[in-house]
N, C-alpha and C positions, 0 to 999 in steps of 0.2 A: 574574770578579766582584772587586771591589776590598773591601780590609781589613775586617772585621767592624767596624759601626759598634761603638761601647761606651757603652751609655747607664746611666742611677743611677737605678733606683726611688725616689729619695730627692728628687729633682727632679721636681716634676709636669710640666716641662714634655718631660722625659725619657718620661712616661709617653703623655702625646700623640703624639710623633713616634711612637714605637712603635707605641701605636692607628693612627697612619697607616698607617704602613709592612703591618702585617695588613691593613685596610682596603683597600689596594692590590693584596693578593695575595700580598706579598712576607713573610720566614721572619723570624720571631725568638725567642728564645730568653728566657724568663721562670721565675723561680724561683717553685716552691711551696713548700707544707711541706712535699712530699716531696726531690722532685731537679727538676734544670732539667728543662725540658721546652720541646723544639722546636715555636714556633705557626706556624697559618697558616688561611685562612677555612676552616673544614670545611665551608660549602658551594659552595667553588667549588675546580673539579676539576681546574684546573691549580694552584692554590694546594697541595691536596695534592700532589698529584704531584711536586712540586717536594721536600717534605719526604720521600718517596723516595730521589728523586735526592741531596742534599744525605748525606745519613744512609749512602745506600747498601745500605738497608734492603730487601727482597723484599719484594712484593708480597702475598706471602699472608700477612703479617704483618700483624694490622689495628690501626687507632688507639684512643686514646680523647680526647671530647669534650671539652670545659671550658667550662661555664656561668656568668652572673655570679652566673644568681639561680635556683629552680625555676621562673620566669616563662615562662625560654624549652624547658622539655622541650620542648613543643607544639611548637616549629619544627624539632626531629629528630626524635621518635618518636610513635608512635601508639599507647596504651596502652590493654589492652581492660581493660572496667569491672571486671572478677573479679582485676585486678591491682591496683586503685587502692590497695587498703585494703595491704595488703602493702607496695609501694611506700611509698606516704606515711609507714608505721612508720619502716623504713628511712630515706628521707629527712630525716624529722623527726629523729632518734636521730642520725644521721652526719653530716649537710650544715651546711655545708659542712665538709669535712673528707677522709679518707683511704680514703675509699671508693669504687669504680667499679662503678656497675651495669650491666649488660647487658639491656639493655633494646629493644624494637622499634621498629624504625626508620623514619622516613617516607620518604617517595617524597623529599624535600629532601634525603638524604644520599647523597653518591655512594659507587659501589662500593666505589672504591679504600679508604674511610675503613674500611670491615668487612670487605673482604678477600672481597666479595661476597654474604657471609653477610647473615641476616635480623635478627641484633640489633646493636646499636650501645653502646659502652661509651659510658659517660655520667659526670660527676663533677663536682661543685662544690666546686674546691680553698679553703680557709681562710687560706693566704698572704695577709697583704693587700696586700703589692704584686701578686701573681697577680690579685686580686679588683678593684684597680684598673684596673688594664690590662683585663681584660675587661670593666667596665662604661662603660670609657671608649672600646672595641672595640664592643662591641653586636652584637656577632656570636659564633656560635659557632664555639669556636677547637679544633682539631684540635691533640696538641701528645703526640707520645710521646717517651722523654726523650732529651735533647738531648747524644746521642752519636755515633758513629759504630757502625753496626749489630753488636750482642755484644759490643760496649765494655764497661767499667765505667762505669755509669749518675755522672753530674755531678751534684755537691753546691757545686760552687760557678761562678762565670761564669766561672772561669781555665782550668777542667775543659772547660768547653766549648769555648771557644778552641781551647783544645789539640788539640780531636780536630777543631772544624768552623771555625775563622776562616778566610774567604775565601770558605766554602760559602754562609752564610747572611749574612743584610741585618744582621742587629744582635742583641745580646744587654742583656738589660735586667738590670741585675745590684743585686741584693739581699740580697749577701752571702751565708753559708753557709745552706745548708737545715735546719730544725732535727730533720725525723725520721730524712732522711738514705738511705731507702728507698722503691721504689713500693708506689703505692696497693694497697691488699685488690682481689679484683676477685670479684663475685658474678655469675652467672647467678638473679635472683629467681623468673627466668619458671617453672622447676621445682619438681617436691616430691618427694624432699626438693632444696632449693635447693643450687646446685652454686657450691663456691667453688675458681676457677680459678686465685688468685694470694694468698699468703698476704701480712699486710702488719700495718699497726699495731692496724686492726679487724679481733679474732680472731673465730673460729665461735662461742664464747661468750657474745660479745656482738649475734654477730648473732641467734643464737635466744633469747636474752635479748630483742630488740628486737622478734622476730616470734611466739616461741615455737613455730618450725618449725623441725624438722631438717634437717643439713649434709651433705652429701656433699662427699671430697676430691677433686678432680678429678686422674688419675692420667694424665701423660701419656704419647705412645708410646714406647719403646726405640731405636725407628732414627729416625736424621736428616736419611733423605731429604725431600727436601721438600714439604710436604702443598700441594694442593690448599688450602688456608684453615686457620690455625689458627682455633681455637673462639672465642678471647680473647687481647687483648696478653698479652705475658709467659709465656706457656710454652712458648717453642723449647726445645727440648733442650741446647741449648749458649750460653750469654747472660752477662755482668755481667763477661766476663772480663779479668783483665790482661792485657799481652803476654805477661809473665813465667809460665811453669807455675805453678799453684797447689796447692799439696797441704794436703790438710788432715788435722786429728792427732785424737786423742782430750782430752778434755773436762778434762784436768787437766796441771799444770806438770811432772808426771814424762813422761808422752806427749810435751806439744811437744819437752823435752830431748832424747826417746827417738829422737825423727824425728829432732832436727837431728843427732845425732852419726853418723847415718849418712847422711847429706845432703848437711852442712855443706862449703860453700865460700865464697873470698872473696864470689860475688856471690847465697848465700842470705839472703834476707831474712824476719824474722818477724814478725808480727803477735802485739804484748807485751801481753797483760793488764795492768793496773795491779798493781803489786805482785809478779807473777812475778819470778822470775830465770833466769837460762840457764845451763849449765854452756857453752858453746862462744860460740865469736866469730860476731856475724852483724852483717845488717845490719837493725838495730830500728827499728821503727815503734811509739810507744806506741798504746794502744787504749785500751782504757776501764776501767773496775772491772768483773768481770768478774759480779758477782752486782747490775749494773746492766744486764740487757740493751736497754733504750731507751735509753742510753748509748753501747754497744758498737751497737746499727744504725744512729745518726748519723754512728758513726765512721767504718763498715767501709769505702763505697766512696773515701771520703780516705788513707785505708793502701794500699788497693790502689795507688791511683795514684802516689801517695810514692813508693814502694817499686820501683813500676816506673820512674817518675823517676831513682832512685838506683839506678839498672842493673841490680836483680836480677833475675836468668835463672829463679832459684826462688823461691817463697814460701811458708812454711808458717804453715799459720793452723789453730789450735784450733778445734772443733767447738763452740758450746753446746748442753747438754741440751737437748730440746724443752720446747714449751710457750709459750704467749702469743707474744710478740712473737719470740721464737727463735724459733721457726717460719719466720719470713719470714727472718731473718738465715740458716736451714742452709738456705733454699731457695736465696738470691742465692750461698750460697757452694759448693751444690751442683751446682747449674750451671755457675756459673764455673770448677770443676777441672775439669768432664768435660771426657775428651780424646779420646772415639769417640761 
């Protein structure tokens, strides 16, 4: 395949070609509000397949959807009447926006897209370059993010290059992503409803919008590999740099405490704003550290930095749980496992 085309969401007619090129079957790469995300027709089955191959991603990995409007649920899933009311809370409350529902699937969606399973992850991103492109697309777009499989997930179209130019048709580049993290991802069909990917919409909000109880979805211990995960996003081992990651406890005396027994030319830290170090590394600023939608826009652009600037190690601070730290100790949780 010849050089990743590089198109500008800033260009409509940037945004056409792109419609084409999906249209065709063929891969490209478009920013939301969360991270890029690899497209392709989610209903035609070598167009997936292709997003496989390209990513080098497994099979029992499944995708999730991308909608222009809720106009088109109907053309992937079949929703029984005892979910509508549930549903449309949901929808109405998050859409578009940071949310992935797990929803049931129509006979229109191929296997490969759900990993065989019977529900279909479904979402209507808020980007409006992303929201351009798919209603300039008209089709639903297949699109899990646009790395190389257990990568550090792209926040910007340089990120993607890096890991797929040459794999894919073209990347539609919209500058940096502004949450910087994937989507919440919900199982609704259950009660209590099962959330499988923690992300910017917390359980909070979601029983707030249904006033039904959450359950966290705990996944398995070993890594071999399953028959079908349940939902994107919960391998056991995911977001990671090359570089080891190790991560410290929740204050400026801890991350010191690690690096002095660490510390070498090619340790790198991930710096809260305002911290300081007693030892030589190599720094990545982050963010204010009592801003954490701050600090998850940041996180997977330090990774990458950092692994750019040669480090073998990285340590990175834990934040307290809660809200949107949740999804940041989940992406950073992942990423240091090393079994």
């Amino acid at each position: 395949m010849p050089p990743t085309e590089h198109l500008y969401a800033a260009n409509p007619a940037d945004i056409a070609r792109a419609a084409t090129l999906l249209r065709e079957g063929r891969l490209v790469a478009f920013a939301t509000e969360t991270v890029y995300g690899l497209g392709a027709n989610a209903l035609n089955p070598e167009a997936v397949a292709s997003i496989f191959t390209a990513k080098q991603r497994p099979a029992w990995d499944p995708l999730i959807v991308h909608l222009a409007s809720p106009g088109q649920l109907d053309t992937i899933t079949e929703i029984p009447s005892y979910l509508v009311s549930r549903i449309s809370h949901l929808t109405n409350a998050f859409w578009p926006g940071p949310l992935t529902l797990l929803l049931p699937r129509s006979a229109a969606v191929p296997d490969a897209v759900t990993a065989g399973r019977e529900l279909v992850g479904v979402r209507i991103p808020a980007h409006p370059a992303a929201h351009a492109l798919l209603a300039a697309t008209g089709i639903p777009i297949a699109a899990p993010s646009a790395n190389r499989f257990g990568h550090t997930s792209p926040t910007t179209a340089d990120h993607v290059l890096a890991d797929l130019d040459g794999r894919i048709d073209a990347v539609l580049d919209a500058g940096p992503t502004n949450l910087g993290l994937e989507s919440t991802v919900l199982d609704p069909t259950q009660t209590p409803m099962v959330l499988y990917r923690p992300g910017a919409i917390t359980p909070a909000q979601l029983t707030a919008a249904t006033g039904l109880p959450i359950t966290i979805y705990t996944p398995p211990t070993s890594r071999s590999a399953p028959e079908a995960l349940p939902s994107p996003g919960v391998g056991i081992r995911h977001y990671a740099p090359r570089a080891t990651l190790q991560l410290t406890g929740s204050t400026p005396e801890s991350l010191n405490h690690a690096l002095a027994t660490t510390s070498s030319p090619t340790t790198g830290v991930i710096l809260p704003t305002g911290w300081q170090l007693h030892h030589t590394a190599l720094t990545e600023p982050w963010a204010p550290w009592d801003n954490p939608t701050a600090l998850a826009a940041a996180l997977f652009a330090c990774l990458r930095a950092l692994d750019d600037r040669g480090a073998t190690r990285i340590l990175c601070p834990l934040p307290p749980p809660g809200g949107i730290a949740d999804a940041i100790r989940d992406r950073l949780e992942k990423a240091a496992r090393t079994t």
